[in-house]
Each structure stands twice: as C-alpha cells, then as structure tokens.
N, C-alpha and C positions, 0 to 999 in steps of 0.2 A: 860867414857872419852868424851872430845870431840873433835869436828872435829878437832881445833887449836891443841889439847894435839894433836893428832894422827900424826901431820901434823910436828907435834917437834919431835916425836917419828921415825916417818920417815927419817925424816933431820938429825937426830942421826946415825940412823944405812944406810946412803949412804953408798953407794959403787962405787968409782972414775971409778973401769976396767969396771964395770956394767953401770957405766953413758957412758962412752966413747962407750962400742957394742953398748948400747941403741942410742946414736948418728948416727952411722953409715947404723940404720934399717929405713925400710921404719915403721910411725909410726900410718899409716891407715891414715882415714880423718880427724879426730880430730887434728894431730900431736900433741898427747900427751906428757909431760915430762914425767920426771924419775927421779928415785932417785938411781937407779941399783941395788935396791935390789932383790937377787935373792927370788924362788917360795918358796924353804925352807924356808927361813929367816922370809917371807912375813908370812908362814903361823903361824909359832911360835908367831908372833909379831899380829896377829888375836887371837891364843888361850888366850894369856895374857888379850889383850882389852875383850874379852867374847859378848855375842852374844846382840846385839842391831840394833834393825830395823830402827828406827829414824836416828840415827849415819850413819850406812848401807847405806842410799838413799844421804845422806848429801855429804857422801864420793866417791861415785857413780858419783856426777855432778862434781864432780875434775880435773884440767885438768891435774893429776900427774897419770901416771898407776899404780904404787904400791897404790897408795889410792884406786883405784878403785876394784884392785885387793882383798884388805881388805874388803872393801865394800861387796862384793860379798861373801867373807869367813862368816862373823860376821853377816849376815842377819836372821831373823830370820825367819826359813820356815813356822810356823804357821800366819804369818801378809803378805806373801808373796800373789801380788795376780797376776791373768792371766796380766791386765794389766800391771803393770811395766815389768814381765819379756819377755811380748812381746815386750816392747818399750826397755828392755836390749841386747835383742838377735840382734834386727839390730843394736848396735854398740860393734861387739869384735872382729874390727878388729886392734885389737895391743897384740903383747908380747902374755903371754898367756890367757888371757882374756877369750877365746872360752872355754878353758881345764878348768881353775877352776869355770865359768861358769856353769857347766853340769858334770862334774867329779872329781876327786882330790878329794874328800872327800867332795865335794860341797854343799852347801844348797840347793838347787833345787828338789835335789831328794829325800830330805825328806819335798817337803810339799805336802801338799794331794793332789793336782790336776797334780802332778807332771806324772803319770802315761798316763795317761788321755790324757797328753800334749805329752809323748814322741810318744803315740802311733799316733799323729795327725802328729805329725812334721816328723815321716820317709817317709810321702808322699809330703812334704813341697817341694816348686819349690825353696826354699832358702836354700842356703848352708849353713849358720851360724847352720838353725834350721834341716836339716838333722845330721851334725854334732852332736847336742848338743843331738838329739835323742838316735844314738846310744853310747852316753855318759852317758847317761840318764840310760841306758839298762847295760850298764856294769857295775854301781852303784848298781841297780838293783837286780843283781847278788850274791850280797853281801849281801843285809839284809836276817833276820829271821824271823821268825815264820810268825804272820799274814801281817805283813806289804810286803812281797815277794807275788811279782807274781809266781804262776802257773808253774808245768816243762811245760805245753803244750805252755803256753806262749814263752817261751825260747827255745824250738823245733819250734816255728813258726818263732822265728827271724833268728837261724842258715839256713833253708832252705830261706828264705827271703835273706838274705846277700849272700847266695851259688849262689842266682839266681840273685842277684845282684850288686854283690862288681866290676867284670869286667864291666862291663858297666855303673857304677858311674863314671861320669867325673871329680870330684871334687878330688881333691889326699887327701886332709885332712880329709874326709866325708871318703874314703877307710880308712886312720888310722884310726879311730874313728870306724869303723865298725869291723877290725882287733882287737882293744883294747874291743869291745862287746862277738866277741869271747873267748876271751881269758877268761874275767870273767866268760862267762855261763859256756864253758869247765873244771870249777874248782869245780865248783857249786857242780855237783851232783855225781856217776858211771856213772850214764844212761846219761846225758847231755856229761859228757868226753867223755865218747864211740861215741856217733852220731856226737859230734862238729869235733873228732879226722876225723871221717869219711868222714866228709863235707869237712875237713880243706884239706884235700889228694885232694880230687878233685877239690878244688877252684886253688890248686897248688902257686905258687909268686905273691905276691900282688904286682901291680906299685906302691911304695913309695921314691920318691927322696927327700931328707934334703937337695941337694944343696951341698954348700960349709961348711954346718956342717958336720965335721969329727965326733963329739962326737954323734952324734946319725946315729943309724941303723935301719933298717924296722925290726917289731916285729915280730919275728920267733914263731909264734902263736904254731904249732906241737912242736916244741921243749920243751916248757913252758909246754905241756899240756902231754908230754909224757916223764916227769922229773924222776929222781926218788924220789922227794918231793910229786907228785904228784900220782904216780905208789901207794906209801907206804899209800897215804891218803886215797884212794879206795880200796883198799887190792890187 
C-alpha cells in the first residue's frame, strides 16, 4: 500500500467519540491529529497492510497519530536501525505512542540490536528510553528458544526494579517496570517464585491514571499468583 491508500484507510475507519477525547488531550509537542481510532482497531488495520519498512518511516513523518502508530506496528525489525529509533524515542509523547513503541507486540524487540539497546537505556537519564527499556524486557519475556535472554538475565532485572521502582520519579517508567514484572514472573517456576518474592517486598506501586476510571494500577501478585498460573507451573 501506500502512504495515500493508508491515509484513506484511516479516514474510513474514524472514530467521531475517539476524535472528540483525542481533542480534549494534551497532544505532546507536535500537536498531532487523529482520527480516534482506537489501539485494537489500529493494530488489525497494521496486520491487513503487512509489514513494509519504506511505508513504516513515510507514516512515521505524519502529523495524524494513528498513522504513526501504524508506522511503528508494520516496520520491519530487520531494516530497523540504532539510528531512526533513537530519533523515534525522543518523540512519543502522544496517545500511546511510548507503549506500541517497545511493547504491544511491537517491532522493536525483534530487531537484533534490540537487546543491546534495552540494556543501555534502563540506565538512560530519559524517560521515554527507560520506559521503552523495560517494555523492551517484558517482550522479552515472551520469546523462545534462542532468541530469549538468559533466566540470569531476568533475575538481574527483578532485583534491579526491587531496588528500583520506589525511587523512580517517573510514574509511567514505574508502570513499565510493573508490566516487566509481570512478564518474567510468567516466564518460568523459578522466575514466578523469586518475582512473587521480590513483588511481597517492593509492596504498592505509585500509579495514578488521574481521571481515567477505566484503568487501574497492575496488581502484578495477583496475576502471578492466579490459578491460570498456579496450574501452568504445577
């Protein structure tokens, strides 16, 4: 497809209640538009277009957030390099931008330098890029065989985030660290058992949403002490 086809594609599937919140937000520096489609929609509407790097970067200079949002889905992580996604990381400050960025099933963390990068960035003096770290690491989580880091690796981040999530300033860089837990805690026995143990003594994470009703701070022990999860480890 191209940028025009996407850009029709998008103008299709608006969404009026999504334009009018998206008015109402603060919409970072850029003051980006919108089309109010929501992350669901956006990402179905990424699977259909299929994965193109050229596209990717064209959609990225947009000044609509759902194109950029796509942009980011449909990139392809083998063409991906250090450069662009340093020059992506200092602007995601709109909608969710940060989140499909580095998680959400993201591109990012499957291109090879991807590792490499999250382990530089959780000592990063930038919020975007500690954030997108441990987004990075809850991805992480999930893959198999040789592409997976190491259980030591993931016992280095649980005690890192134990010793660190209370004295992160950032509140969204805390969710993000919360959302890291949760994955490695699923990962293994042995990683449930120590994250469960870390998670007891790190105790309530400071996370306010503000005036969003519809979201709650992630009850990291509860998720990891399910009985979805109880059955998955014997």
């Amino acid at each position: 497809m191209t940028k025009t086809e996407v850009m029709a594609l998008l103008k299709d599937n608006k969404n009026e209640r999504g334009i009018a919140n998206w008015n109402k937000l603060e919409k970072g520096p850029e003051k980006l538009r919108s089309y109010g489609i929501g992350l669901t929609q956006l990402r179905k509407l990424a699977k259909g277009i299929g994965r193109d790097h050229k596209l990717a970067q064209q959609l990225w200079k947009s000044n609509y957030y759902d194109a950029k949002v796509i942009g980011l889905l449909i990139d392809d992580p083998k063409q991906l390099t250090r450069e662009q996604v340093e020059q992506q990381v200092e602007n995601l400050e709109a909608g969710y931008l940060d989140h499909v960025f580095a998680s959400c099933d993201a591109t990012l963390p499957k291109a090879p330098f991807a590792f490499e990068l999250a382990c530089e960035w959780m000592d990063s003096k930038h919020k975007a890029r500690r954030r997108a770290a441990w987004g990075l690491t809850y991805e992480f989580s999930k893959f198999k065989g040789k592409k997976a880091p190491d259980e030591d690796f993931f016992l280095g981040c649980v005690a890192r985030i134990e010793k660190s999530i209370h004295k992160e300033k950032e509140m969204w860089v805390r969710e993000s660290m919360n959302g890291a837990l949760l994955g490695i805690g699923k990962r293994t026995k042995k990683l449930n058992r120590e994250t469960i143990k870390a998670v007891k003594r790190i105790g309530p994470v400071d996370v306010d949403y503000g005036d969003d009703n519809s979201c709650e701070p992630l009850n990291v022990l509860k998720h990891l002490t399910s009985d979805y999860v109880k059955k998955k480890f014997g």
